[in-house]
Every structure is written in C-alpha cells, then in structure tokens.
N, C-alpha and C positions, 0 to 999 in steps of 0.2 A: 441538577436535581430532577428537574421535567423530564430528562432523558433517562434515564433510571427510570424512572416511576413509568413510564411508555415501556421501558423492558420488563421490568415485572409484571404488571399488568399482565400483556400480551404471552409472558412466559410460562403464568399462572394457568389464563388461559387455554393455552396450550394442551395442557396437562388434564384440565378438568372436563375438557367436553368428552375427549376419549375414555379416560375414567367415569362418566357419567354414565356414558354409552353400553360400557360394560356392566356397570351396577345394576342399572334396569333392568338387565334383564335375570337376575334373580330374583326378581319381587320386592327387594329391599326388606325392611325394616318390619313391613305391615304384617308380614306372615307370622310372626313369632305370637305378636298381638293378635290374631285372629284365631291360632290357634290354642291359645290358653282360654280352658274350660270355663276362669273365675272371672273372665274380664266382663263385669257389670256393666259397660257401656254397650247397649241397647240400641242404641241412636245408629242408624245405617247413614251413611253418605247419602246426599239426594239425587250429585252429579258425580259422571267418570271424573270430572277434571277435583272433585271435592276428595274422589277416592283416592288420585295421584296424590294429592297433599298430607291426606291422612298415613300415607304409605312411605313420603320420601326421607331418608334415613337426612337428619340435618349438617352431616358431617360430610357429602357428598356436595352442597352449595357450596359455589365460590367465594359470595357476599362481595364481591366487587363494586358492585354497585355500575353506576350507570357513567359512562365516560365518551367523549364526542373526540375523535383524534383527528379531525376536518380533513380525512382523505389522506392521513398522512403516508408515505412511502416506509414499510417495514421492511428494512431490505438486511438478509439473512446471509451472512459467507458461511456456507454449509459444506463442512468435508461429508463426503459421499465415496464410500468405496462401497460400489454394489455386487461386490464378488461376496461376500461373505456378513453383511449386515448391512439392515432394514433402517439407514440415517438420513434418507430424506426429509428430510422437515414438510416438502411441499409436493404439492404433484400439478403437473398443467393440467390435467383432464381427467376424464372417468374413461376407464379402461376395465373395469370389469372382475378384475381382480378384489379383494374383499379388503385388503389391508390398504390398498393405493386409493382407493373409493375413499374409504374411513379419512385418511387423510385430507384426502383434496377436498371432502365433504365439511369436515373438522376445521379446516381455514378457509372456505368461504364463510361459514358462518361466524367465526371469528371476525373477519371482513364485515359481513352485515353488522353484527353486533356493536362494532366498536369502531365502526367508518374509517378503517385503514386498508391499504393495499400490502397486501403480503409480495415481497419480492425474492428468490432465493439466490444468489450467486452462488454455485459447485464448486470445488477444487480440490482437491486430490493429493496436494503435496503439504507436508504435516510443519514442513519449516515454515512456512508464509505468514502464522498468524500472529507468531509473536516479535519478529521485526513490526509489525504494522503495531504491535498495542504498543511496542518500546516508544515507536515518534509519535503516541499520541494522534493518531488516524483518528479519525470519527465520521470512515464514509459507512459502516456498517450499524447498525443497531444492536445485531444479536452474533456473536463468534461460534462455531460450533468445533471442536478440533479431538484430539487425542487426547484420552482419558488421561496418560502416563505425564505429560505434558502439563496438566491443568496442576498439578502441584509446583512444579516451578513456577508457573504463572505466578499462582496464589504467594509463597514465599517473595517474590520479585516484586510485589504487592501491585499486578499488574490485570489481575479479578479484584471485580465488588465480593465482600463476605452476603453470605443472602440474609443474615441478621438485619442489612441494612435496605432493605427492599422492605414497605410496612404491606404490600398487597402478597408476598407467598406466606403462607400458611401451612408449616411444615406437617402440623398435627392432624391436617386432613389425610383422610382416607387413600387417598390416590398416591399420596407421597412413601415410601418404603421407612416407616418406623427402625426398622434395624441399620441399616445403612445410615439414614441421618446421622444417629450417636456414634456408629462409628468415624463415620466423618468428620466428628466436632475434636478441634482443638483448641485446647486453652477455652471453652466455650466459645469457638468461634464457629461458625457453618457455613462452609465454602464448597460443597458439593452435596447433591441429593439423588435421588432418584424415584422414579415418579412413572405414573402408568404408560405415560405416550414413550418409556426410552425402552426400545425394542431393543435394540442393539445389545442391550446387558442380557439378552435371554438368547439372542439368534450364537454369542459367542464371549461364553463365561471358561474364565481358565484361573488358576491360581499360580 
C-alpha cells in the first residue's frame, strides 16, 4: 500500500507541475473577475504574492499536501523511442531546448519537494515489461510501455485501476475530461491522460 501511495503521489505530480506551468501563463482565473464592470469588490491586493492568490484558478492545485519520502530511489523503466515521440520521463541536464529544460526542471523540483531521487532506466523493446509484471518484479516503481499493450495488462489484472490511488484527482484540470470516460469501464479507470503526455499529440492516428 506505501508503494502505491509513493506512485500516485509522484505520478500526480508529475502531471501538475507541467500543467501549472502552462496555466500561468494565461492569467488564470483573475481576468474574467477583473473584467466584469459589476464586481463591487473594491479592496486591491496589498502584495504581488496576495494578487497571485486572488488570481489562482483552485482546480490547478494538487492538495497533496506535504510528504517526506527520506531520499527514496524513484526508479522509472521508461520505453523511449526518440524517432517519433517526446516519452522521456527524465532528462540528465539542461540543454537548452524548451521542452527537455521543462522536464528536467519539472523533476528536480519534484526531487526538492518530496525528497526523492528520480532515476529513469530506457529500453526500447515493448515485450520486456510484461514478463517482469507476470513474476511479480518490484525492482521498478513506475512502468512506462505501449499504449496498445496497457489493455492486456489491465484485463490480465496485472495494472492498479487509478480508482485505487486516493492522491489522482481525475477532475482536475490537467487530466483530459473526454478521454477519462472513455476509458472507464464497468466504472473502472485504468488509463488517463494528462498535460505532461506529449507523445499523444507528437503522434495521434486512429
């Protein structure tokens, strides 16, 4: 159960600081309010940091709250094909680039936040992940594999449904409203989509 709750956490995460990143910079929330003629509140902020509050749309928070994971090792087996889609999870450095920046920037502070060490393991071939879930491996944290793939998983009952993770919060902003439902079966929700998954935009086909 602690190891679930370390993957949700971190997976939530994930999701929201890049989602965050993007929201700010339309203004949020505060514009709409600013701009209505009728709005009788008078009262200006006294400080920038009191204008950010008054302005931040509350469906953009995580409400995580506050977690110490004492250094733990998040160690990530990340399929990576960088021929045609943005699936890195992680980046060693800043290179200069705007999307690999956002990343590597996005899990340091993750790291600060929540005193864990992000690690990512690469690989490339799409058979590997589900021998390792069938014997019950548990050298990785987080699986990342083929979309086409994650329904056997699910059927073989060899994915968590994300119902049972109590830190994602599907009805946040970041998370793709229309995808969820259609992912739900039987009421169940075993796949999502969310602002940090580049890969469904770099190469969408039906």
């Amino acid at each position: 159960m602690e190891r679930k709750i370390k993957t949700a956490v971190l997976f939530a995460i994930l999701t929201f600081i890049v989602s965050a990143a993007i929201y700010s910079c339309d203004g949020g929330a505060g514009k709409e309010e600013n701009a209505n003629p009728n709005n009788n509140n008078t009262e200006a902020p006294e400080t920038f940091a009191e204008q950010q509050t008054a302005d931040e749309d509350k469906s953009a928070i995580d409400e995580l709250g506050e977690f110490d994971f004492g250094g733990h090792e998040f160690k990530i087996f990340n399929r990576v094909n960088d021929g045609w889609a943005n699936s890195r999870l992680d980046r060693e450095e800043l290179t200069g680039d705007v999307y690999d920046d956002a990343v590597f920037n996005r899990n340091r502070n993750i790291e600060d936040r929540f005193n864990v060490q992000i690690k990512m393991v690469v690989y490339d071939d799409q058979g590997k992940v589900r021998p390792m879930l069938k014997t019950g491996m548990g050298e990785y944290d987080l699986y990342t594999g083929r979309n086409a793939e994650a329904f056997t998983f699910a059927q073989e009952g060899l994915i968590n449904g994300i119902n049972e993770f109590t830190y994602i919060d599907l009805t946040k902003q970041y998370w793709n409203q229309f995808l969820t439902e259609q992912f739900t079966i039987m009421g169940k929700k075993y796949f999502a989509v969310g602002a940090f998954n580049f890969s469904n935009l770099d190469m969408s086909y039906v």
